[in-house]
Each structure stands twice: as C-alpha cells, then as structure tokens.
C-alpha positions in Angstrom: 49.9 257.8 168.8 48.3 258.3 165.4 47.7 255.9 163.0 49.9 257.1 160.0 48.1 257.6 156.3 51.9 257.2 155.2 52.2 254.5 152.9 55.0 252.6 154.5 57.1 251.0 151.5 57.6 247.5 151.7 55.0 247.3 154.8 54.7 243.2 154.9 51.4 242.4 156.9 53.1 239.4 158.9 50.4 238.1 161.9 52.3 234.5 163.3 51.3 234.3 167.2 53.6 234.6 170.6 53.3 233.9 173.9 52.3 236.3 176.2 53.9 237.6 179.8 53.0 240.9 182.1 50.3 242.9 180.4 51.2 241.7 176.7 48.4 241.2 174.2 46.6 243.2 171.5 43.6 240.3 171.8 40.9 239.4 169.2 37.4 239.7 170.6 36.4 236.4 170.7 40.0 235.0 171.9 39.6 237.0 175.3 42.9 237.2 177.3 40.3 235.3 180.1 43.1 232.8 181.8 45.5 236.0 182.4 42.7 237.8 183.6 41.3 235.6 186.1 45.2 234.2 187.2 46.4 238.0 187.7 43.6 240.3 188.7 41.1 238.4 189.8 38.5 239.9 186.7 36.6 237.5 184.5 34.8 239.5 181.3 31.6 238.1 180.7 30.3 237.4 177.4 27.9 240.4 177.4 31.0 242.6 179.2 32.9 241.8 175.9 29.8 242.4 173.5 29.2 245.5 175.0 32.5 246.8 174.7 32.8 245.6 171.0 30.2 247.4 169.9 30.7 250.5 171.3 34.1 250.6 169.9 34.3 252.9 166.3 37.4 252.5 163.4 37.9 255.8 161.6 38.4 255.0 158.0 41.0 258.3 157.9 42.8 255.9 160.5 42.3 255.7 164.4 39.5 254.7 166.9 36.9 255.9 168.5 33.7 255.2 170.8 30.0 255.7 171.3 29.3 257.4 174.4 25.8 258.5 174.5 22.5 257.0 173.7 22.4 259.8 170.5 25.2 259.0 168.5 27.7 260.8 170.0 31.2 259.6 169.4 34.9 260.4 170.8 37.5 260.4 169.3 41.3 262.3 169.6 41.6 265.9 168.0 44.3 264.1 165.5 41.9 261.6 164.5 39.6 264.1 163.8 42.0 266.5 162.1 41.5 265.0 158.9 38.0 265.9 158.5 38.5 269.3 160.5 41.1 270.1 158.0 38.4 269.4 155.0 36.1 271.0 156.8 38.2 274.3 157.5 37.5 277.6 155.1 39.6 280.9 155.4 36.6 282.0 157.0 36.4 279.3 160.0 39.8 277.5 160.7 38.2 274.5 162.9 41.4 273.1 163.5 43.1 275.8 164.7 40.6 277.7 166.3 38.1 274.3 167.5 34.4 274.2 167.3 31.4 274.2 169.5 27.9 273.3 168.0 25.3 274.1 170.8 22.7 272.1 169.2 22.4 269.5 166.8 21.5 271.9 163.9 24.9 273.4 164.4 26.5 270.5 164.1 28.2 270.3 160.7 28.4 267.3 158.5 32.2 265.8 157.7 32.6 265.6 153.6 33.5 262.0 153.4 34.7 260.5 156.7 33.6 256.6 157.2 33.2 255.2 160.4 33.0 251.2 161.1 31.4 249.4 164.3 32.2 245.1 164.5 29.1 244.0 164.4 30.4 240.0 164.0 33.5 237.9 163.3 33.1 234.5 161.9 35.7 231.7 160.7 36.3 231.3 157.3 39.7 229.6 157.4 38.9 226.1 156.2 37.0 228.3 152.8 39.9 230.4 152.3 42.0 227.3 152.5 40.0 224.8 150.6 40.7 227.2 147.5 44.3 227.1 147.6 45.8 223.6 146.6 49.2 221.7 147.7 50.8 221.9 144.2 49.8 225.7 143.0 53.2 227.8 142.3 52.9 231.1 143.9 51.2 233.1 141.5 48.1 230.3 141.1 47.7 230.1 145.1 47.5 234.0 145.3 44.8 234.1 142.7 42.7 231.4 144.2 42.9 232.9 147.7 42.4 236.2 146.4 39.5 234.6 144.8 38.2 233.2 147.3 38.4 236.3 149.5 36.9 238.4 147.3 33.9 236.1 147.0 32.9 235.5 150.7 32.8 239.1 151.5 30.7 239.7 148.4 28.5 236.8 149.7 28.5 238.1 153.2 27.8 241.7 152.1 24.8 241.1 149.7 23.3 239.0 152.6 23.9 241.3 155.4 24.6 244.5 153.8 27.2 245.1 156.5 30.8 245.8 155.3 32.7 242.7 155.0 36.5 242.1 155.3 38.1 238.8 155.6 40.8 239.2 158.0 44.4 237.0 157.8 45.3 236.0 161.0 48.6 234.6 162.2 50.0 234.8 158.6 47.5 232.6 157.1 46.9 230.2 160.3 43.3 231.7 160.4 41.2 233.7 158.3 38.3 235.8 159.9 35.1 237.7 158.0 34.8 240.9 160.0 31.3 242.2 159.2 30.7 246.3 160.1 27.9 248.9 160.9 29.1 251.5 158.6 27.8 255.5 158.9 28.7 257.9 156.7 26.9 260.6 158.0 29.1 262.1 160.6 28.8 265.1 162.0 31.5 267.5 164.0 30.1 268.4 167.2 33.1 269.8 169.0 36.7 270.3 168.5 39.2 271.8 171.1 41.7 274.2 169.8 44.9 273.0 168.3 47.1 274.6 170.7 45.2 272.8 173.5 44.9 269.4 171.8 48.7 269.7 170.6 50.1 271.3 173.7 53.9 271.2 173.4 53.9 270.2 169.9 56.3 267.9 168.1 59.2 268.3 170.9 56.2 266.8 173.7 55.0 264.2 171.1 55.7 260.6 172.5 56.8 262.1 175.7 55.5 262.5 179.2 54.2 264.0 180.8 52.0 265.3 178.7 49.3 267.9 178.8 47.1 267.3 175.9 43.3 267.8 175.7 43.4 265.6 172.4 40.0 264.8 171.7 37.1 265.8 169.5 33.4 264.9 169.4 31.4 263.8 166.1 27.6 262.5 165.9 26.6 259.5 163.6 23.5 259.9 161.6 21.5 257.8 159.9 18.4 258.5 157.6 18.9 262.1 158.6 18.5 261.4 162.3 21.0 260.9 165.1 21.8 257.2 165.4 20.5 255.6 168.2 23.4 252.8 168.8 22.5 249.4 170.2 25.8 249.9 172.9 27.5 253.2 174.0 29.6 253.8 177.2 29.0 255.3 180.4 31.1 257.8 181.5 32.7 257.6 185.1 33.2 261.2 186.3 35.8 260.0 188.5 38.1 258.6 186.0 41.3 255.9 186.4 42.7 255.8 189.4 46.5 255.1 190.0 47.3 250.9 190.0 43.7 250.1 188.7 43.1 247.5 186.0 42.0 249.4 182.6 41.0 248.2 179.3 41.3 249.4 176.3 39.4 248.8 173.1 40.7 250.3 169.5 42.3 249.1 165.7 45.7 249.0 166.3 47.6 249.5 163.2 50.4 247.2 162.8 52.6 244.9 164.6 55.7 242.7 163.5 56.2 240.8 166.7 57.1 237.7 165.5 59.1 237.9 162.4 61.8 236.0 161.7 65.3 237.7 162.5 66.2 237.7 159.2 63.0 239.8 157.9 63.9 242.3 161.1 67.5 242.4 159.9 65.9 243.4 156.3 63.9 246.2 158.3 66.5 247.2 159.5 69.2 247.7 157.3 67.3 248.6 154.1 63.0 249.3 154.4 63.1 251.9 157.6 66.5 253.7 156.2 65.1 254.8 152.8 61.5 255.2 154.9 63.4 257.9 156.6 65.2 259.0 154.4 61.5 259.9 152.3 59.5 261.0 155.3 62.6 263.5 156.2 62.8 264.8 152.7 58.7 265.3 152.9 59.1 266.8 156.5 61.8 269.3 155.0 58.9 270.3 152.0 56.4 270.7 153.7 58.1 272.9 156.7 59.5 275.0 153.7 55.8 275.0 152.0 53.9 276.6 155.4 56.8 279.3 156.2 55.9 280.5 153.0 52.2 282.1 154.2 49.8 281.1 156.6 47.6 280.4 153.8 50.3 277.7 153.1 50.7 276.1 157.0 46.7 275.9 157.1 46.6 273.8 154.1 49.8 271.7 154.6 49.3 271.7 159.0 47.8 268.5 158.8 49.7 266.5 156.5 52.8 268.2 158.4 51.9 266.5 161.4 51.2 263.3 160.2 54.6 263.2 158.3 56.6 264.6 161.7 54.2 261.7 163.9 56.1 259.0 161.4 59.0 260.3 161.3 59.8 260.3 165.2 57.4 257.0 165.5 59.5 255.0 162.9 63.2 256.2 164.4 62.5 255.0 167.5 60.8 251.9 166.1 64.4 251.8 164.3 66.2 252.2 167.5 64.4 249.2 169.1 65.9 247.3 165.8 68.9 248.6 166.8 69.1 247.5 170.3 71.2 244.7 170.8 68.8 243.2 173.7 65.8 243.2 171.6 68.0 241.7 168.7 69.5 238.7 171.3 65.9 238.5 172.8 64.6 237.6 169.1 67.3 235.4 168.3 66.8 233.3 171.6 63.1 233.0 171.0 63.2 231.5 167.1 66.3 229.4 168.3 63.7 228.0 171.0 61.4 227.9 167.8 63.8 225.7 165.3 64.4 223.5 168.0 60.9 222.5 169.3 60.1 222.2 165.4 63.2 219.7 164.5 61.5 217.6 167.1 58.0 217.2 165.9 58.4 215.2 162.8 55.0 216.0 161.9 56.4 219.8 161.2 59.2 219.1 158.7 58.1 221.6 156.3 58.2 224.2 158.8 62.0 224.2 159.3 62.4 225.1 155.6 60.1 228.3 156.4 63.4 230.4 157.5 65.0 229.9 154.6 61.8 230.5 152.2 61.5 233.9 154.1 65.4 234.9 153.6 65.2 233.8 150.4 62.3 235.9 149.7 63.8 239.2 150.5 67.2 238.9 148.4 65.4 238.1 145.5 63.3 241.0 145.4 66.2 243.5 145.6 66.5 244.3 142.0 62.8 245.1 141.9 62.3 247.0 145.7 63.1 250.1 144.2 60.9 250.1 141.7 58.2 248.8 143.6 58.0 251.5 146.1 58.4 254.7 143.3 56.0 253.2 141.1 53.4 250.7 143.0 53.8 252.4 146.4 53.6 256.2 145.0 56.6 257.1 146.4 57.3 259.0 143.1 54.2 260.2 142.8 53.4 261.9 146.2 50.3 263.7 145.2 46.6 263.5 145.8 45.0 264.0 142.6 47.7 261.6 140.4 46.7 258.9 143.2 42.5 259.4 142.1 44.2 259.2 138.6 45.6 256.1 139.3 42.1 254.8 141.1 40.5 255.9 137.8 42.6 253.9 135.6 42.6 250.6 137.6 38.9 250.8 137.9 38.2 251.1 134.1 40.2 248.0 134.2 39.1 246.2 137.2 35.7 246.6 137.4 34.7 244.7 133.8 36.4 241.8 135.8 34.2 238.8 137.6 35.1 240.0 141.4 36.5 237.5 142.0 39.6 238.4 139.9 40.0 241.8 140.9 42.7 243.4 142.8 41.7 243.7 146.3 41.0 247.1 146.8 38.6 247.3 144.0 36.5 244.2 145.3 32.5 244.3 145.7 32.4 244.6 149.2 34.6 247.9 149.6 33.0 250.0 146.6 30.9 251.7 148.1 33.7 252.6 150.9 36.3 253.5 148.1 33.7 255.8 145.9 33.4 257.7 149.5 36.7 258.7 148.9 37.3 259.0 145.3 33.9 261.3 144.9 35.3 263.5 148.1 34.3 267.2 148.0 37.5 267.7 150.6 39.5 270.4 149.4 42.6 270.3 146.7 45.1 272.3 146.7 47.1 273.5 143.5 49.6 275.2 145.3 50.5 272.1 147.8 49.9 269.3 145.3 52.6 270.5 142.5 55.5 271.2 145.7 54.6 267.5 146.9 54.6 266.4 143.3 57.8 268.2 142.6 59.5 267.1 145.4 58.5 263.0 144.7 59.4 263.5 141.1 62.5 264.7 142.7 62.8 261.8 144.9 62.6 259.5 142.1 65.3 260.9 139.9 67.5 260.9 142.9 66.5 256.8 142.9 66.4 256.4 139.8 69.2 259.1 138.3 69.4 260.6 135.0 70.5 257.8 132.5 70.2 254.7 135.3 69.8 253.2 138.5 72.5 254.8 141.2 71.1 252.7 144.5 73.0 249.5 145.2 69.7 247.2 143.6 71.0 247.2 140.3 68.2 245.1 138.2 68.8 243.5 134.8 66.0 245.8 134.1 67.8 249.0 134.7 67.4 249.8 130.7 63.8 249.7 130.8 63.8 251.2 134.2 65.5 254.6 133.2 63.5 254.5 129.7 60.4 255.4 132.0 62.1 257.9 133.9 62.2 259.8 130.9 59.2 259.3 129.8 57.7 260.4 133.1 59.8 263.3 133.1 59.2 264.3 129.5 62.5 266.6 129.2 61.4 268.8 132.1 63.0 269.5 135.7 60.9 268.2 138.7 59.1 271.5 139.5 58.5 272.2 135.9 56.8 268.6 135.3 54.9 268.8 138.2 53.4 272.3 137.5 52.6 271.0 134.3 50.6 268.5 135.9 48.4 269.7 138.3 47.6 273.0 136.5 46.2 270.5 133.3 44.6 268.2 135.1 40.6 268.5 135.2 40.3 265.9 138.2 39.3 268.3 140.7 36.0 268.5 139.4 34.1 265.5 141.8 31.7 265.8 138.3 35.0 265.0 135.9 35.5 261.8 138.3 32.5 260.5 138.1 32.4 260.7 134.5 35.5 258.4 134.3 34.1 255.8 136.8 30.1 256.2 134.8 32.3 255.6 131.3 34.9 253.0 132.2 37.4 252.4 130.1 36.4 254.0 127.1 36.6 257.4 128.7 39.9 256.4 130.1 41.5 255.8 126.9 40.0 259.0 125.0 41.5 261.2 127.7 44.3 264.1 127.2 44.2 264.5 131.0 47.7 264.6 131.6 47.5 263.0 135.1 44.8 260.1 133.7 47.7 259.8 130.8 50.6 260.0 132.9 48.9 257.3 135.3 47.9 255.3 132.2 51.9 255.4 131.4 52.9 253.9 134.7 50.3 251.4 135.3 51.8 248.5 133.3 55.4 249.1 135.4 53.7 249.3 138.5 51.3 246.3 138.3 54.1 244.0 136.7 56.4 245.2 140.0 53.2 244.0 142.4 53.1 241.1 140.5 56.5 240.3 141.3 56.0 241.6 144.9 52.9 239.0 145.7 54.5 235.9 144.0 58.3 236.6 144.9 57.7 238.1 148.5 54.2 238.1 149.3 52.7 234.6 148.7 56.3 232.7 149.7 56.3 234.8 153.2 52.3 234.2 153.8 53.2 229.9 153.4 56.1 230.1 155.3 54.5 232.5 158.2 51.5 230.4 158.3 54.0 227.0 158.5 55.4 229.0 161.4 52.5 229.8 163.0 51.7 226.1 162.6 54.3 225.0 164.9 53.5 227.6 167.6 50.1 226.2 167.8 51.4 222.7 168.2 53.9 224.1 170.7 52.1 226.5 173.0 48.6 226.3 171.9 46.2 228.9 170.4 45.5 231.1 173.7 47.9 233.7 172.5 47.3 236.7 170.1 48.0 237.7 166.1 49.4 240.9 165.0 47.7 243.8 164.7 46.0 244.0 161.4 43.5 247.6 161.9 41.1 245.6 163.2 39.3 245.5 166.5 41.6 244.5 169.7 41.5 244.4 173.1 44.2 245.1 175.2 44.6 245.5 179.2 46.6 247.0 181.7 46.9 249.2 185.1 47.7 253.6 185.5 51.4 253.0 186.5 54.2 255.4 186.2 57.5 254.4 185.8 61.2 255.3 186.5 63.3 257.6 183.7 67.1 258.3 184.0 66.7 257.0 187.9 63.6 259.6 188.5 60.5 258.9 189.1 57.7 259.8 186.7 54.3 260.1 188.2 51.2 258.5 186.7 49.3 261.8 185.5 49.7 265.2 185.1 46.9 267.6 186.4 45.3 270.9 184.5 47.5 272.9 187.2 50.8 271.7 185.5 49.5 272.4 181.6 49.9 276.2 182.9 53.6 275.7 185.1 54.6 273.7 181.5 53.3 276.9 179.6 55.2 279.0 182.3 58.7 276.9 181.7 59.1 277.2 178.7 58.4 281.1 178.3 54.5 280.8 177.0 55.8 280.7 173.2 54.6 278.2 170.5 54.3 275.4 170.8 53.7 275.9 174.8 51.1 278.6 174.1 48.1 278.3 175.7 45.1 279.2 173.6 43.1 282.4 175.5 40.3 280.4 176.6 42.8 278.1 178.6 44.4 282.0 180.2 40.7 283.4 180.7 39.2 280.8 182.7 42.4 279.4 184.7 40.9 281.1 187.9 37.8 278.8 187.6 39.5 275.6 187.3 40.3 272.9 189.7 43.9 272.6 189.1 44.5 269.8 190.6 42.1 267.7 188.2 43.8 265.0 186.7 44.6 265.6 183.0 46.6 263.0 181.4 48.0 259.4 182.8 49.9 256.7 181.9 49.2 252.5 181.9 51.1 249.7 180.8 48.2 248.7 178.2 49.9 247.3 175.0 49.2 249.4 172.0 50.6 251.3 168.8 49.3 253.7 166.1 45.8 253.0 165.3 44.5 253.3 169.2 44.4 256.4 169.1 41.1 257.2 170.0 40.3 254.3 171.8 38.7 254.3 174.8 40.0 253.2 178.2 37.3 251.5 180.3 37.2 250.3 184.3 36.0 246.8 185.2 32.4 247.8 185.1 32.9 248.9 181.5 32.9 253.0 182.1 35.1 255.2 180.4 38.1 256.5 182.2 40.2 257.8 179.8 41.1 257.7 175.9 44.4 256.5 174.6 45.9 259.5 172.3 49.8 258.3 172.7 52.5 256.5 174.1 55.6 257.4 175.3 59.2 257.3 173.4 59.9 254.2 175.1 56.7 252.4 173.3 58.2 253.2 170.2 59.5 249.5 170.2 56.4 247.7 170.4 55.8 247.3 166.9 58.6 244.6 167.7 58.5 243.5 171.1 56.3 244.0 174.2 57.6 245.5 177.8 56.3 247.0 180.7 59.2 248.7 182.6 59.1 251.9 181.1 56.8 251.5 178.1 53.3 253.4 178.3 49.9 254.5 177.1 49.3 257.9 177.6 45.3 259.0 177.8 43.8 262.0 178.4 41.4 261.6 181.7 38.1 261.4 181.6 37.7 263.7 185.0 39.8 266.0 183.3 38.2 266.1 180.4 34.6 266.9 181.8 36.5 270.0 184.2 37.6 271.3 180.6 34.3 270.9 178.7 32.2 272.9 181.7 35.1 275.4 183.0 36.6 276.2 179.9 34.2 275.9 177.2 31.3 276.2 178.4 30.0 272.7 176.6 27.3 272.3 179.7 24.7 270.2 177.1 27.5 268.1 176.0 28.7 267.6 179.6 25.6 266.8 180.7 24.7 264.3 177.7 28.4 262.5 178.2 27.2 262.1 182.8 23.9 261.1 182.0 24.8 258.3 179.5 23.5 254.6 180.2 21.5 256.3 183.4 
C-alpha cells in the first residue's frame, strides 16, 4: 500500500482518539497496546522488546517504511518505496527499475541522489509548552501564530542541542503535542532491486487484491562518514517466516487516518473533497497513460509517477466507497451520538458540545475559497516539478529573513537541511514530461476556473479577482502553449541556478526574468492569502474543537487508546489469517508455485509476465515456499515497508499492501475481511539464493544478530 506523494487537496490532519476492539490500533511507541496484549494473547512487550523494535524501524522521506536488518547498515524496504530513487537513479543505459539491480560488493553499490531516511531515536512531551503559548482569548489567527511559534522554537532548541531532526508531533487534535527526535542518513546506497515485473506481478488489476504474488522489496545501505553504518538495533531474520494464526507485529509511518471525525467533516469528504480528488487523479491518470504510449523513452520517465497516481486513484475510491457505505455511516453516527451524550453529562465539558457545530461551521464557510485554495496553495494548477522549486525559491527569499519562529512551517530551522536535500536534488527533469503535466493542470484550472469566471458551484464574492489571475497566468495562451513556454525558459534545472537563488535571497528573486520564479512570484500573494484563510477559517477552529473533543474521550474512556496516524512511527499487531470472499475461502498465503499457475492463467502477457530469471530458474525452486500472506494487523499507506516481526522480535515478513477491503480503514477499523498483505520472509530468502543468486546478501540477512 504505498504511501501516496499526491498532495491530497483539503487533506485536514485530524488525530482525536477511539476505543479500540479485535486487533484495532495504529499505537504510539511509548502508549504500548500492553493491556490488549496481555488480556488476548498472553504476550507482554518489554521495555527493551519495544526499544529494540523502534529503532530498527526506518521512515523514507520519499514516503514509506523500512528496517535495519544487518549489523552493516543494511536496510529493507518495498520495490515501490524504493522506486523513487531507482527511478532517479535509472539512465537509458541501465533501467534499475525495470530491469533490478544486484551489487555484489559494497563498491557496487550505488549512492541514491537525494533520498533521506529517519530512525526515532526519542519522543518527549511538549504539550503543556505548546499550550502555555496559546492563550484563552487569542482569535484564530493570534493562536495559530503563537503555536506555530512555539513549535518552531522547541525543535530549533531540540535540534541545536541534539543535532537530531526534530518534529513536534500533534496528537489527538491538539490533546497532546510530542517532539520526535530522528537519526537522519543521507547517504544511502541501492544494494539490490528485483525487477519490476517481479515486484509488480499482476500490475494495477492485482493491486489491493489477493492473493498476491509480489516479490516487492528492495535493499539500500546507510552510510555515514563514507563507511557503512553500524546501527545501534537491526533485526534478525527468521528463515522460517509467519506461520498461519501466529501473533505478528508490525512497525512502520502510517500515513493518515480520519478515524474519528465528526459525521459532518466525513459527510464533507464525501460529497465534495474525494469527488474533485478523483476527478484530478483520473484526469492525471488519463495524461500520463497517453504520455508513456507515446515512446518508451516516455513510459520510463513517467512509469513511476504513473503508478503512484493509479495506487491513489484505486486507494481513494474505495476509501470513498467505505464513505458511502451506509453501515460505516450508521456505525459513526451511533458512536458521536454515544459521544454528545456522555459530554451533556459532564458539566465540566460544556465547551465541548459546541465543538460539532464549530467543525460544521468550519467547512461551509470555506466554500467560496476551497477552490482556490487547492489550484493555487495546493498546486493543483500547477502540477509540475520545477514551478513547485520555483515556488520553494520564492517563499524562502521571503521566509528565511524571518526570526524562526514566524516562519511557515516547512521553512522552519529544524527541517533545512532536510528541504535543501530536496530542492538541490541532481534527480532527473524532464522537459518533455513536465510541460504535458503542466499543460494538463493549467488545463485543470481553466476548467475550475473558466474563461471569464468561476463555473463550480463555490461562487466567492471574489470571483472578479479570481478570474483576473487566470488571465494573468495564462497570458493569452492555450494550456499547452503556456506550458511549453514555461518549461523551455525556465533555467531552474541547473542544481547551480538554485543555489544561487537560495545564496542571494530575495534580491535575486526580484531581479529575475525566469518565467517560472516570475510566474511563482505572481501567484504567491493569492495563494498565501487563501492558506491564510484556510488556517484561521478551517484549520485553527477544527484543531480547538478536535482537541475539546478529544478532551471528553479522555474523561470518558481514558487515555489507553490511540491517535491518528500522523507519518510517524506506530506499532500495530495482529495474527496471518485468511478470510472468507463472496462465501469462498481465501487462504492465508500464496506460494512461489502459484506466481507461475497465475502467470499461466492469464496467458503469460503483461502485466502477468514473468521476468526470465523467474522462467530460467523455476526448476530449482521450492515451489511450495510460502510467498505472500495476509494478517489482520491495522494499517494504511505509509507501512509499506514495514517490517512484520514474531514475539521474539524476528522478521517474518514486510507489509507491501492491503487488500481492497482495507481500503476503509482510513475511516474505520475491521477484521472480517480487511488485511495486510506481506511478502514472506521464507520466500523471500528462496528468491534471493534460487533466483538471483544474492548468496552474500543471503547470508548477511541469516547471520544477523548471531
């Protein structure tokens, strides 16, 4: 299930807490599901169990998890994780995501041009600072300053004293704020890569479905100082793997979750964020399919942004569908009735009934400025690579002459050194690819937008000023034209040009003919008046009223229960179960046997093609390995990568999806037919020594922690 690099428009970050039942919970590290534990299987983590665990557990800054699982630095992660920086990495000589990679020795291995990867190192409480800055009688706009402030300022405190990464984390909506302090490496290195056909087996019509025959994982080494790290904690590797009704962990950054909004922000996902969501990441879909029929210069260079726009598309329909399902509707109207009524009777909670009106309200008064918000803030107009380092340009000549703690967020102290990883990247741009996703967006927007005025139902008082920018955007030409225009003037693929801007500020900023620095320059008042709006009309009312709510659900059930996802490190549980489909049966795993009787089925042809490798060595494999299974472990996009670990802690497995049925967990847990699906770690070993060959990197992954 990958984590998508989509930016979702209107995604609200809402974290109130729930109570928990079966194998629910996406648990913080040092709120440990121990009760359910003990109560249902008998297993009680230890403190070291859970230390151990944490910091063998990796975040992917290109989104997704990961793990150390050798003394050396090794790391695993899932081919689609990787695909990012195997997609950098790929020339027209060597196509490394197509075609995999093997380096037989550390000096093959080949360094990733800017991929970031973060290890918890500690998590410490911060609410009573975060909340000390924010006072009783602040109207929205003062109280997000002064906890922006205030954020901003402990992780520049923590980070100059640790020099780890800092992040304050918001927890429950505001009912807790946590510092998350990270290892960070930068020096990563691909050490082996399947091929796509193998880790993609059955393509987009086998994505969130099982079985599944997948080998979807991929290898990288972290280096530090020049040297392989040698990482406090790594994993063992059990060569047996899970076995069928065994308890399994899993630890990994799930993205996302909107468990416990109120039914009126679900109604609001429902009928108006995930339809124009879909209707962009269809149009995209559409673009991009047309882009890579064109050559297959054209599908190498669009292949992975393809699949992470197909992987959202099918992700947020059936996240949709679970909106649309009138049991999960009457299931979240029971629970916040249950809510209202247990706080009407605690008089100490009185402010907290107003909370579901607050939240309501919030939504319906951003309509006239939603539009605008996503096309201009969110990019949605502007769906290209090199405008979005434009627009990182422009805010940092702005931002960073600020005291820190008044800057946006993403330009903080603490995260410069992250965000110049990216800006400076040496990753490939492509002219070709970056004016047809312009054009298209540009597209998008007059469709939004239209010609002389707004034509979607938000009509905003503003509509004048609204269209006036259109056509100043547009500058008389049609969408392709614009957008050629663009890309072909712009200077910003020189990683020298960009560093000039960010070295002279401001001043270089405004001397620039750059059309894409001007065009950014153009837009940036529009779109930081419409996140203005956002943070004191939506943002700030929803993050009072959540943490209100959140409030009351301590008072009612306590605090052993578990936030939202956020990205950040969680632990989650479960056993390998199958599960009943359309009154059959589905086993728990697949084998390596049934990868070749699902080529077989359906004729051998793309995307059931085995790669040659998989065809030349069948006769050497034990087919009856298992390959893939499924558990009833409670995750989303963002664990992929994660590894699944036994009782004693030993890999058994790594989460790479879930199937269609999981779809709804964004928005509410269940076990009957909801699953994880991994790929097997007994599997995984018969591949690396039968198929490729990989004996040193089988015999580094067995003798780990020996």
């Amino acid at each position: 299930m990958s984590f998508t690099r989509i930016a979702l428009l209107l995604a609200f970050a809402l974290t109130p807490v729930m109570t928990t039942f079966a194998d629910e919970g996406m648990w913080l590290f040092n709120n440990p599901p121990r009760k359910i534990l003990k109560e249902k299987y008998g297993f009680e983590p230890s403190d070291e169990w859970l230390t151990h665990l944490q910091k063998s557990a990796v975040r992917f800054n290109s989104g997704g998890s990961g793990s150390f699982v050798s003394g050396d630095g090794l790391v695993m992660t899932n081919h689609h994780v990787g695909a990012d920086a195997l997609a950098k990495l790929t020339t027209s000589k060597n196509d490394y995501l197509n075609d995999g990679f093997h380096a037989k020795s550390e000096k093959d291995e080949i360094k990733c041009l800017d991929l970031e990867l973060n290890v918890l190192q500690k998590i410490t409480d911060v609410t009573d600072q975060v909340n000390t800055a924010v006072k009783a009688d602040m109207k929205p706009e003062e109280a997000e300053k002064a906890r922006r402030a205030a954020m901003n300022n402990i992780e520049k405190e923590a980070t100059d004293k640790s020099k780890l990464r800092s992040d304050v984390v918001t927890l429950y909506q505001g009912g807790l704020y946590h510092l998350y302090q990270y290892k960070k490496y930068t020096d990563v290195r691909l050490v082996f890569a399947p091929e796509q056909k193998a880790a993609f087996f059955g393509g987009d019509p086998d994505n969130f479905e099982f079985p599944r025959y997948d080998l979807d994982i991929c290898f990288f080494r972290a280096y530090e100082d020049g040297k392989p790290v040698k990482p406090e904690h790594h994993l063992k590797w059990s060569e047996a793997g899970a076995k069928e009704g065994e308890l399994i962990f899993v630890a990994g950054h799930p993205g996302k979750t909107d468990r416990q909004n109120t039914v009126a922000h679900l109604e609001y996902m429902r009928d108006r964020q995930f339809p124009v969501m879909l209707n962009m990441l269809r149009r995209r879909e559409v673009m991009l399919n047309n882009y890579a029929e064109r050559s297959d210069k054209n599908a190498q260079e669009a292949q992975d942004e393809l699949f992470g726009i197909q992987n959202s598309r099918k992700a947020r329909l059936g996240g949709l569908a679970g909106l649309q399902d009138p049991k999960v509707m009457s299931a979240k109207r029971a629970a916040e009735e249950k809510l209202r009524q247990a706080i009407a009777k605690d008089t100490k909670n009185a402010e907290a009934a107003k909370a579901f009106e607050t939240i309501d309200q919030a939504f319906e008064k951003f309509l006239p400025d939603v539009v605008e918000f996503n096309l201009l803030e969110q990019n949605a107009a502007f769906n290209s690579q090199l405008f979005h380092i434009a627009v990182e340009l422009v805010r940092l000549a702005d931002e960073l002459p600020k005291a820190n703690a008044d800057r946006l967020r993403e330009y903080r102290e603490s995260g410069l050194d992250s965000l110049k990883q990216e800006l400076f990247s040496p990753a490939p741009i492509y002219d070709s690819l970056e004016i047809a996703k312009l054009a298209d967006s540009l597209g998008f927007y007059m469709e939004m937008r239209g010609g002389e005025g707004p034509v979607t139902p938000y009509v905003s008082p503003e509509s004048k000023r609204y269209a006036e920018m259109l056509s100043k955007v547009m500058d008389g030409k049609s969408p392709r034209t614009r957008a050629a225009e663009l890309i072909n003037g712009t200077k910003l693929k020189d990683v020298a040009e960009r560093e000039r801007y960010f070295k002279e500020g401001k001043k270089a900023i405004d001397a620039s003919t750059d059309p894409l620095i001007k065009l950014a320059k153009l837009i940036d008042p529009a779109a930081r008046a419409a996140r203005k709006k956002y943070e004191t009309t939506v943002e700030e009312p929803l993050r009072q009223s959540y943490a209100k709510l959140a409030k009351a659900r301590f008072a009612a059930e306590g605090t052993e229960s578990y936030p939202d996802a956020t990205f950040t490190l969680r632990l989650a549980f479960g056993t390998v179960k199958g599960y009943t489909e359309d009154g059959k049966q589905i086993p728990a795993w697949t084998t390596l046997g049934g990868t070749f009787e699902h080529a077989e089925k359906h004729g051998n042809k793309d995307p059931f093609e085995l790669p040659a490798s998989w065809i030349k060595n069948k006769g050497k494999l034990k087919l009856g390995t298992p390959y893939n299974f499924v558990s009833t472990a409670d995750i989303i996009g963002g664990n992929s990568g994660s590894p699944v670990v036994n009782r004693a802690g030993e890999v058994v497995g790594i989460i790479f999806d879930g199937n269609i049925q999981s779809l709804v967990l964004d928005f509410a847990y269940s076990d009957e037919q909801a699953r994880a699906t991994s790929v097997h770690s007994a599997g995984i070993l018969e591949a690396l020594r039968t198929i490729y060959q990989a004996d040193g990197l089988v015999k580094e992954l067995t003798s780990a922690g020996k």
